[in-house]
N, C-alpha and C positions, 0 to 999 in steps of 0.2 A: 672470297671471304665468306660469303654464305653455306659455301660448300663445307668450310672448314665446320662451320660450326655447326650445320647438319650433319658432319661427320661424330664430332662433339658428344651429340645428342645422341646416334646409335650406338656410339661405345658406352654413353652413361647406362642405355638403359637395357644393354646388354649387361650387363656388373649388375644392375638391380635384378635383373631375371634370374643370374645365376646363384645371385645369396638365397635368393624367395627358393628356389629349387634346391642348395642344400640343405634350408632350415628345415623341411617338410621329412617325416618321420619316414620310413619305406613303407611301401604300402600294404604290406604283410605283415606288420606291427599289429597285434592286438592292441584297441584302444586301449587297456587295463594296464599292459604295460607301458603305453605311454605315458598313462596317468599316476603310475607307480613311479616310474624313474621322476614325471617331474616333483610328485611329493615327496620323494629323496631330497629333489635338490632344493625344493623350499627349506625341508628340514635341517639341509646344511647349511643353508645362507642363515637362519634365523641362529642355528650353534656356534658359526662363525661370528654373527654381531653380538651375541654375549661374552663371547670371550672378547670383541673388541670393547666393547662397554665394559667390560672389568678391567680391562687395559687402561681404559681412559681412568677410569676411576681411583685406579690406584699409582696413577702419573707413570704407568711404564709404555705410552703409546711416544712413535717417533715421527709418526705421521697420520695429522688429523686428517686430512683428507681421503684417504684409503680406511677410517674408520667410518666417518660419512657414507661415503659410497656403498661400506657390506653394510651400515644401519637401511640405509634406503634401498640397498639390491632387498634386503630382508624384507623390509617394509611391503615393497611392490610387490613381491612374489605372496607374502600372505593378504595380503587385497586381494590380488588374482585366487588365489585358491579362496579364499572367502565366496566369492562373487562366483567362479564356476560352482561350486557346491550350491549358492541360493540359485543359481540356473538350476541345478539338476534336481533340487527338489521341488523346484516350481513346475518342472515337467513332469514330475512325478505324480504332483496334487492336481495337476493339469489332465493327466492321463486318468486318475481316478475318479475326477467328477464327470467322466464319458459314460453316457447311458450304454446299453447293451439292448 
């Protein structure tokens, strides 16, 4: 019985190692373009929840749920990009009060 479920356990966290491994960008990606593709795709989660919020609005939506979900994909993704950009200009103002 132990076995099984230390067997269980190797397979779970083989499956987690292998998502964390394709999530990761190749490592010849310039950061710019990573940081390009993903402000595309904030871009299009925020164009996608307008057009669902005019859907809602004007009662042609068939599923509230899937309007939910792109308002909040949206949501999250311009938090994220809010918050990386206050990082990067705090490293910015961070690097500029370094004496020489």
């Amino acid at each position: 019985m132990v076995e099984n479920i230390s067997l269980l356990t190797g397979l779970s966290n083989n499956i987690t190692n292998q998502k964390s491994i394709q999530s990761v960008p190749n490592a010849s990606t310039p950061f710019s373009d990573v940081l390009n593709n993903a402000l595309k795709q904030v871009d299009e989660d925020l164009k996608t929840a307008s057009v669902l919020s005019n859907k809602v609005a004007t009662g042609n939506v068939t599923d509230l749920h899937q309007v939910m979900i792109g308002l909040e994909k949206a949501n999250l993704g311009l938090q994220l990009t809010v918050q990386v950009r206050n990082k990067a200009v705090e490293a910015y103002q961070e690097i500029m009060r370094i004496q020489v």
